[in-house]
N, C-alpha and C positions, 0 to 999 in steps of 0.2 A: 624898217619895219614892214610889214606884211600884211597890204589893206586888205578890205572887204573884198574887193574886187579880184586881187592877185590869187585868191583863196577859191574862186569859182571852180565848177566844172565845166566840161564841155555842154555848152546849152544846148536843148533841142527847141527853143523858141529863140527868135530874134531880139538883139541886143535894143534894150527901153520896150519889147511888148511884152503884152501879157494875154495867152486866150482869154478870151471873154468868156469861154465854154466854163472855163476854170473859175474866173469870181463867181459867174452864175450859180455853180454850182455847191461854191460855197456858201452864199447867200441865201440861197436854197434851204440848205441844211438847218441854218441858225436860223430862217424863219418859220421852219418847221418843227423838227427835232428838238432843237435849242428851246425856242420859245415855250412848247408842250413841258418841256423838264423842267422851265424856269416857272411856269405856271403854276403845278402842281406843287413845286418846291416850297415856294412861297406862299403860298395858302398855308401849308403846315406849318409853318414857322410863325404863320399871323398866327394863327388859333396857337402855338405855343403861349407867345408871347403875353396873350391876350387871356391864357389861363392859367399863368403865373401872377399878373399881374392886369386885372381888368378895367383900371383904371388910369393905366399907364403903359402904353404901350406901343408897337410902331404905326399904326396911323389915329392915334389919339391917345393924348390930347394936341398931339404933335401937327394936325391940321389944323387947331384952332389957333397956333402960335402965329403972328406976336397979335392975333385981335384979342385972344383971352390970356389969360391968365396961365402960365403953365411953371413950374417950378425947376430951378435949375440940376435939380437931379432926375429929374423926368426928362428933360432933355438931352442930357446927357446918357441918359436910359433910351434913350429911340435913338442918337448917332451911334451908339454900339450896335446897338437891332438891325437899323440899316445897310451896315458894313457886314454884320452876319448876315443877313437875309439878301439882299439886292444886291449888297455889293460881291460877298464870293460867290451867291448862286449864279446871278448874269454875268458874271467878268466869267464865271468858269465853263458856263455850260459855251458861250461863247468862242471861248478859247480851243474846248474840247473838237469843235469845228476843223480847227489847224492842226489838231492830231493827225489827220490823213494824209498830209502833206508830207510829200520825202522828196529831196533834194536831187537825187538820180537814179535810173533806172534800175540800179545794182540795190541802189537801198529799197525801192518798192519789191525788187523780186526777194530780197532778206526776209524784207518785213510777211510775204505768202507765205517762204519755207519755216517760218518759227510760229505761222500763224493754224491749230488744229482745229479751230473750229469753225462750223459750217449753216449757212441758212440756207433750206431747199430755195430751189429757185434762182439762188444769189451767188457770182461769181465772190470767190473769196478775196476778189480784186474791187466788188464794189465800193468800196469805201475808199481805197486809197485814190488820192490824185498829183499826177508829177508837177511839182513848182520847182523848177530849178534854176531859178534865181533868186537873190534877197529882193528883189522887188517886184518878185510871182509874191512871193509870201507874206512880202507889209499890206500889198494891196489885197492878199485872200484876207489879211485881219480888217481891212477898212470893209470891205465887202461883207465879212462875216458882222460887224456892227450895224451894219448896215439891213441888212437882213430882220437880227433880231429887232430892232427899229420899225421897220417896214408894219410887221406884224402887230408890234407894239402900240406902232401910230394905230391902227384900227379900231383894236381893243380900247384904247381912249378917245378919241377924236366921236365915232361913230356906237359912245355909251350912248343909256336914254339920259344921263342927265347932261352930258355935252348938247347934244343932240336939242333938249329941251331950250341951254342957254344961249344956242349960235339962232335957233329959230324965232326963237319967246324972246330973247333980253337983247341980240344983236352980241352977243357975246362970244366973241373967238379966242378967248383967253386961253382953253385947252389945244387950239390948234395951234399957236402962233409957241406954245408950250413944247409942243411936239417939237418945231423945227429945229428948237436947240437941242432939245435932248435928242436928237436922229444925228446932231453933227459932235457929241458929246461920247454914244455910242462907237461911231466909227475912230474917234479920234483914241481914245482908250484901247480899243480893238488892234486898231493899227499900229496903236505903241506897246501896248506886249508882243505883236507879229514882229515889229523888231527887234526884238530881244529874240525869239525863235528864229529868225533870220542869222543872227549873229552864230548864233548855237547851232545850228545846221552846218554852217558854210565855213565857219573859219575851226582851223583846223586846233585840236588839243592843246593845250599850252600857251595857247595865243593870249596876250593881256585885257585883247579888247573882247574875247569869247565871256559871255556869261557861265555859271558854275551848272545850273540846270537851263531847261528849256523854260521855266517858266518865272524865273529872277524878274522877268522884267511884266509881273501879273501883280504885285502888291500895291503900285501905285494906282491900277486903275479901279484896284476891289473900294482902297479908300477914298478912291475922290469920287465914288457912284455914290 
C-alpha cells in the first residue's frame, strides 16, 4: 500500500520543519479575517434566533442551565442553534484559512492562471501560501485555531464584566475558561488540516484519500 509519505513531492522545506513565516501567517489571517466574518456572522444568527423565538434561544435561557429551570426542548433548541451558528460559522471561516494552501509550486502557479480577478495593489499571489508537506498543513490548521482563539481570548477575557469579576470578586472563571477552549480550537483545526492533508498529497484512488477536501470538517462543526 501506498503511505502518506510515499505520496509526497519534492519538498522545498526541510524534512520535520515548517516555516514559521507560514503558521504566522496563517494565524494571522484567522485572527483577523476569520474572526471579523465569525463576528458579524453570529450576531445575525443571534438576532435570528432570538426573533423567532424570544424566549428561547442560543444564549437563553441556555446560560441559565442547569441553575434555572429550562425545558428539554429548549435545549435541545439551542444544541441545534449552536452547531448552526458557532459550530459551521467558526469551524468554516477557520477552515477557509487552509484554502490558500497548495501542495507545490506547479499547483500555486495553476491556481494564478485560472485565477481573473484582481485587487489594486495586490499581487494575485497574495493569498496563496506553499505548504508542501502534510505536516506544513496539520500545523497551518493548529495555527489557524489558534489564531482565531488568540483574538477570541481578548474579546472575553478583557469584556467589562470579565474584567469587573477577575477585579471586584477575584474571579478568573472566564480566563481559566479561555485556556481550554484555545487548545479545543487548535485541536478541531488541526483535525480537519488532516483530512486537507490527506486530500492534497495522496494521490486519486488511494483508500486512505478522503472524497472532498473538507470530509474531515463535520466532526469538529459538532463538537464546537
Amino acid at each position: 500500500t501506498l503511505s502518506l509519505h510515499d505520496a509526497l513531492p519534492i519538498c522545498t522545506t526541510h524534512e520535520g520543519e515548517v516555516p514559521l513565516a507560514l503558521l504566522v501567517s496563517v494565524w494571522f489571517t484567522t485572527g483577523t479575517l476569520s474572526v471579523g466574518c465569525c463576528s458579524l456572522c453570529n450576531w445575525a444568527m443571534v438576532q435570528i434566533w432570538a426573533w423567532m423565538n424570544p424566549y428561547c434561544f442560543i444564549t437563553y435561557p441556555a446560560d441559565n442551565w442547569p441553575w434555572e429551570y429550562t425545558s428539554g426542548k429548549c435545549m435541545l433548541i439551542n444544541v441545534v442553534q449552536w452547531i448552526l451558528t458557532a459550530g459551521i460559522i467558526e469551524e468554516s471561516f477557520k477552515f477557509v484559512s487552509l484554502l490558500r494552501l497548495r501542495p507545490t509550486p506547479a499547483k500555486v502557479n495553476a491556481t494564478l492562471a485560472s485565477c481573473r480577478c484582481k485587487c489594486p495593489g495586490l499581487h494575485k499571489a497574495w493569498w496563496l501560501r506553499l505548504a508542501d508537506t502534510p505536516l506544513a498543513v496539520a500545523l497551518c490548521g493548529v495555527a489557524a485555531g489558534g489564531g482565531l482563539a488568540t483574538t477570541e481570548n481578548f474579546m472575553y477575557i478583557f469584556s467589562q464584566e470579565s474584567i469587573e469579576k477577575a477585579f471586584g470578586e477575584n474571579d478568573l472563571e472566564s480566563a481559566y475558561g479561555r485556556i481550554a477552549a484555545s487548545f479545543a480550537h487548535m485541536v478541531w483545526t488541526g483535525y480537519a488540516a488532516c483530512g486537507l492533508a490527506k486530500w492534497q498529497f495522496l494521490p486519486e484512488g488511494h483508500p486512505a484519500r478522503p472524497r472532498r477536501r473538507t470530509t474531515y470538517l463535520l466532526a469538529p462543526i459538532v463538537l464546537h
